[in-house]
Structure formats: C-alpha cells, structure tokens
N, C-alpha and C positions, 0 to 999 in steps of 0.2 A: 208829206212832200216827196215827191219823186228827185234821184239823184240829178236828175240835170236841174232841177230847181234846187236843190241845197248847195247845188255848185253856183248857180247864178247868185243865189242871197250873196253867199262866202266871196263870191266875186266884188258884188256893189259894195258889200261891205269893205272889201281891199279898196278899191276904186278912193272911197272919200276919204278912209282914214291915211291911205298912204298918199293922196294928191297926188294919181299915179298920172303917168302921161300916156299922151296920146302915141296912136302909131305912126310911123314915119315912115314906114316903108313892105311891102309884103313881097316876097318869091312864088313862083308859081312855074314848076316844069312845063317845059312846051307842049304841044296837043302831038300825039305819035298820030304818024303821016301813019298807020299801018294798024293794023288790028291786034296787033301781040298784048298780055295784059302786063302791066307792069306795076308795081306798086309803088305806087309815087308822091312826096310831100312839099307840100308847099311853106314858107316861114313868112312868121311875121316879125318886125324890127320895133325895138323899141329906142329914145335918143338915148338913153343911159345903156347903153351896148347890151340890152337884155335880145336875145333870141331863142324862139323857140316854134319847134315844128308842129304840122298837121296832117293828116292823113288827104290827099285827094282825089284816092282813086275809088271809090261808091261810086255807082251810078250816076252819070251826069255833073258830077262835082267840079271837076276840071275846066271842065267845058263851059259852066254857067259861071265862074268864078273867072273865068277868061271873057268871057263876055262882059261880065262887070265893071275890071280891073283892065281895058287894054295897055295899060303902061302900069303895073303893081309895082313896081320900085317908088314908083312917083305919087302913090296911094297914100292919102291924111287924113287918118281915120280915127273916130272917138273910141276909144277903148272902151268904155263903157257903153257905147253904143253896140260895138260889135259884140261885146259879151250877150246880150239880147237873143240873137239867136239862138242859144240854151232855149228859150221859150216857146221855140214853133218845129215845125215837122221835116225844112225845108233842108236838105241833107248839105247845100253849100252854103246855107247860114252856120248851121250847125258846126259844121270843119271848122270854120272861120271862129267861129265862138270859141270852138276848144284852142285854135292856137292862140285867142288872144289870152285865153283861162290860164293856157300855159306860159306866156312872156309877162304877165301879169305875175303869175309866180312865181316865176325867173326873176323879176324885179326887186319883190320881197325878198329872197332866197340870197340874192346880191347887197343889198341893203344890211341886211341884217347879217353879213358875213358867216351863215353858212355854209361849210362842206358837205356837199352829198356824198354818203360811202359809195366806193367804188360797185359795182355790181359784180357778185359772188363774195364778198364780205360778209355778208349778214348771215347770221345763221336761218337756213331752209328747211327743206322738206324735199330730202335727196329722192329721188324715183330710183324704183329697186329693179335688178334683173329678174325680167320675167313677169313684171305687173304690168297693167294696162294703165295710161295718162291719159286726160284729155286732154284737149287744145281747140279751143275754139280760135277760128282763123290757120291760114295753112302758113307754118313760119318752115322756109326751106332749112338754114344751116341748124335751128334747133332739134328738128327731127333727126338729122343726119347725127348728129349727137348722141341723141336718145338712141335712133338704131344703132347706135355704134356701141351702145353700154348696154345691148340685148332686151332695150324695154319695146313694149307697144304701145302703140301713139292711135286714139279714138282722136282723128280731126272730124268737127261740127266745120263744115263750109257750105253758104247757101252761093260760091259758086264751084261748083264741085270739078270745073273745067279746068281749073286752078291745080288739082293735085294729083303728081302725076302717080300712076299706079306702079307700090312697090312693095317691099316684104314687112312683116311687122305693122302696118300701115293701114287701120282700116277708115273706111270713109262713112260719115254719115251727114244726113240735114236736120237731123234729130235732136232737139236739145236733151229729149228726156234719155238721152244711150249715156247723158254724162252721169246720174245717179251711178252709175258701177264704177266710177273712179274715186281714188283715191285723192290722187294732185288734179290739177287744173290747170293750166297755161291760158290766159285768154287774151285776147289782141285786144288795144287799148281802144280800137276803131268802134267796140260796142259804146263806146261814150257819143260816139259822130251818133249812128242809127237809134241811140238809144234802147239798146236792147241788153244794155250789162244787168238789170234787175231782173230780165227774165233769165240769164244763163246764173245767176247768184244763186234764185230759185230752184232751177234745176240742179245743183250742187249740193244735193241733201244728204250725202255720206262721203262728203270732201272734207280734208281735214285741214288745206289748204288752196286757193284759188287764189293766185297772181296774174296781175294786170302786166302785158309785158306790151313794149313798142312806144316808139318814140311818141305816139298822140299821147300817151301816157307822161309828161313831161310837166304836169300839173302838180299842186299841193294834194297831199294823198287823204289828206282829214275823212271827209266826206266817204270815200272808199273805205277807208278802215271802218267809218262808223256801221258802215253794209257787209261786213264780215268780209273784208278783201284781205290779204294776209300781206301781197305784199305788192308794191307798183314800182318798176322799171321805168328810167326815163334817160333824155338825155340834156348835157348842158353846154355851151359852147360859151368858153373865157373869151374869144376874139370874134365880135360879129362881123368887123369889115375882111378879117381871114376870110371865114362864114361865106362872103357874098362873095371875097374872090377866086373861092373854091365853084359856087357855084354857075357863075360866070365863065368857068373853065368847063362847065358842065363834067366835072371829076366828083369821085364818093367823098360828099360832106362829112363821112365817119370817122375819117381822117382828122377831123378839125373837132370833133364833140367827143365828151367824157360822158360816156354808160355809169348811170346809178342805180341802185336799188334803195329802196327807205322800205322799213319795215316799224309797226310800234315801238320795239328795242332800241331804232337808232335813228328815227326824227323824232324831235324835240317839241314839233305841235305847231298851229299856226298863232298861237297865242304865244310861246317865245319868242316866233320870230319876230315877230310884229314888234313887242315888247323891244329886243335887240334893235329893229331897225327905227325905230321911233324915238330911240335912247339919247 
C-alpha cells in the first residue's frame, strides 16, 4: 500500500470507531488580485472545536476549491467522504483530504486528552557547522536559521522562482542531490502531490528525514512506519479564536501551538484511541 492509502485505511478506521463527526465548516484565503506567490492554508472545522489546516497553494488548488465552496464557512461535509480524496490524483481533493486526515486527528488527540510536546523538545538530529542539509520545499525563516549557524541548505524546489538567490544556499529540482545529506527537512505538502515515498527513497544516507509544516498536523503512525524520524504540526485550543483571527485576516500563529511527535514521545494511535474510548 502506498502512504496515502495507509493514511486513508487509518482514516476509515478512526471514522467508525470514534463516530467522528462531520464537518461544519472550512476556511479558504481569498484568490490574490496579483500574481505574487504566497503560501497559503485553508482549515477545516470540526463541532467539537477540533481545527486543523491545509496546504492550498499547488497549482490550481485555491482556485478549484473556491469554485466548489463559494460560502466554505457555510460548507457540511462528510468527513469520511472528504477523506476519499487520499484515493485519486486530483490535487484539491487531495488538500481537502489531508485537512480532514488532520481535524480527524485533532479529534482523537482531544478525546483522548493528549499533550503534543512542544516543538524543539524532543530530542533531534542537530545539523552541524559546515555540513550540507536538505529540504525539500523552500521554508524562508528555517534557512535563515541554518545560515545563521554556518550550515548549507540543498533546497529540492520544482518551483524554483520561489527561492531567492543567497549564500550557503544551493538550488536544485533533483531529488537524487538529497543522497549526500545527512538531515532532511521536507515540507508536509509532499502528502498533497503525493510524492513523500519518492523523496523517502531518495534519502538513502539520511540518518534522519522530518516532515515539517502545518499540512503535517496529522497522526504520525503511518510516517513513522516509512522511516520518517519526526513530524511537525500544529494545534489550536480555541477554534472560534481560530476564525476570528482569521476573519481579521491577521497570522493565525498567534492562536496555534507548534509540536513535534517523534517515536520517543507519541504514544501510538492505539493509546490513544484506547484513552479516548475509555
């Protein structure tokens, strides 16, 4: 089975056992009057204040999902329906699938009370002065980071208009330039396109490969079982804050808590489940 199919089983399977509910409501940033690219997330809502985001800036994503949805606040959607999209090609089912994959496990995660560690708690896989890291996806503030602690950063971007040209920093569209790293940063959006098994693959002398960005807001099971070392996500306690942060059109990251889960400090989806079915 391919990952996006062990995420859907793991999905259905939540769906019955927990009688999870339906959606009540989705976010979707406006369409930019203007060509700039921006990377932008839409949420979905659950009635039990579970929220959790999507990636929707892929090609065409925004746009098609705005066609769908002309009022998404007002959207009544089968969670289990929408998981479905895991199953096809179609890159604004696919988004849509990963945030329901996500408030679906926000659900559980709430249920079953809980605590994600904060992100930088867990112990890592420090990147050294002077070594080369990848990253697939171009994350601005973490580069700035890494240059700033004398590493080099190999970014994989298939849009390479995306990153602007600096020191330390080299560009490629290559997945196979990630065999010479050691660490691995990868943007969670390879779950949207589907292409996290082929950059997994390419990571054949990594000694760790983490899933970082908010699409990554999912149960990590599934990733771990594909040698992922560690996934980033994030969770918001107050979802009607949530919307009236959004609403203000102000940075949502204000309102959500950054985690990391690594094997050492998630407990498995069979605890949880256990915990919230207790």
């Amino acid at each position: 089975m391919t990952i996006s199919a062990e995420i859907l089983a793991l999905g259905q399977r939540l769906c019955s056992q927990l009688e999870a509910p339906d959606i009540v409501g989705l976010h979707l940033p406006e369409l930019s009057a203007d060509d700039e690219f921006r990377d932008e997330f839409g949420f979905v809502f659950l009635p039990d204040g579970s929220a959790a985001p999507f990636y929707v800036s892929l090609p065409g994503t925004l746009q098609q999902l705005h066609r769908r949805f002309p009022e998404p606040a007002e959207a009544r959607l089968s969670l289990r329906q929408c998981l479905q999209g895991l199953d096809g090609s179609s890159l604004p089912e696919r988004a849509l699938a990963l945030g329901a994959w996500n408030a679906l496990s926000q659900h559980l995660i709430r249920r079953a009370g809980f605590v994600c560690p904060p992100r930088g708690s867990a112990r890592g896989f420090e990147p050294r002065a002077g070594e080369r890291i990848g990253m697939v996806g171009y994350f601005c503030p973490v580069i700035d980071r890494l240059v700033e602690r004398g590493v080099e950063v190999l970014v994989i971007e298939q849009q390479p208009e995306r990153v602007p040209r600096r020191a330390q920093v080299e560009l490629s569209q290559e997945l196979e330039a990630l065999a010479e790293c050691r660490l691995i940063y990868c943007t969670a959006s390879t779950l949207i396109n589907d292409s996290l098994q082929q950059v997994l693959d390419s990571c054949v002398n990594a000694e760790a490969v983490d899933l970082i960005g908010p699409t990554g807001s999912g149960l990590p099971d599934v990733l771990f079982e594909h040698g992922v070392h560690a996934v980033g996500g994030v969770s918001f306690d107050d979802a009607n804050g949530l919307r009236e942060v959004l609403a203000r059109r102000e940075s949502w990251g204000t309102v959500g808590k950054k985690y990391e889960l690594t094997a050492d400090n998630y407990p498995g989806v069979e605890a949880l489940l256990a915990a919230a079915l207790n």
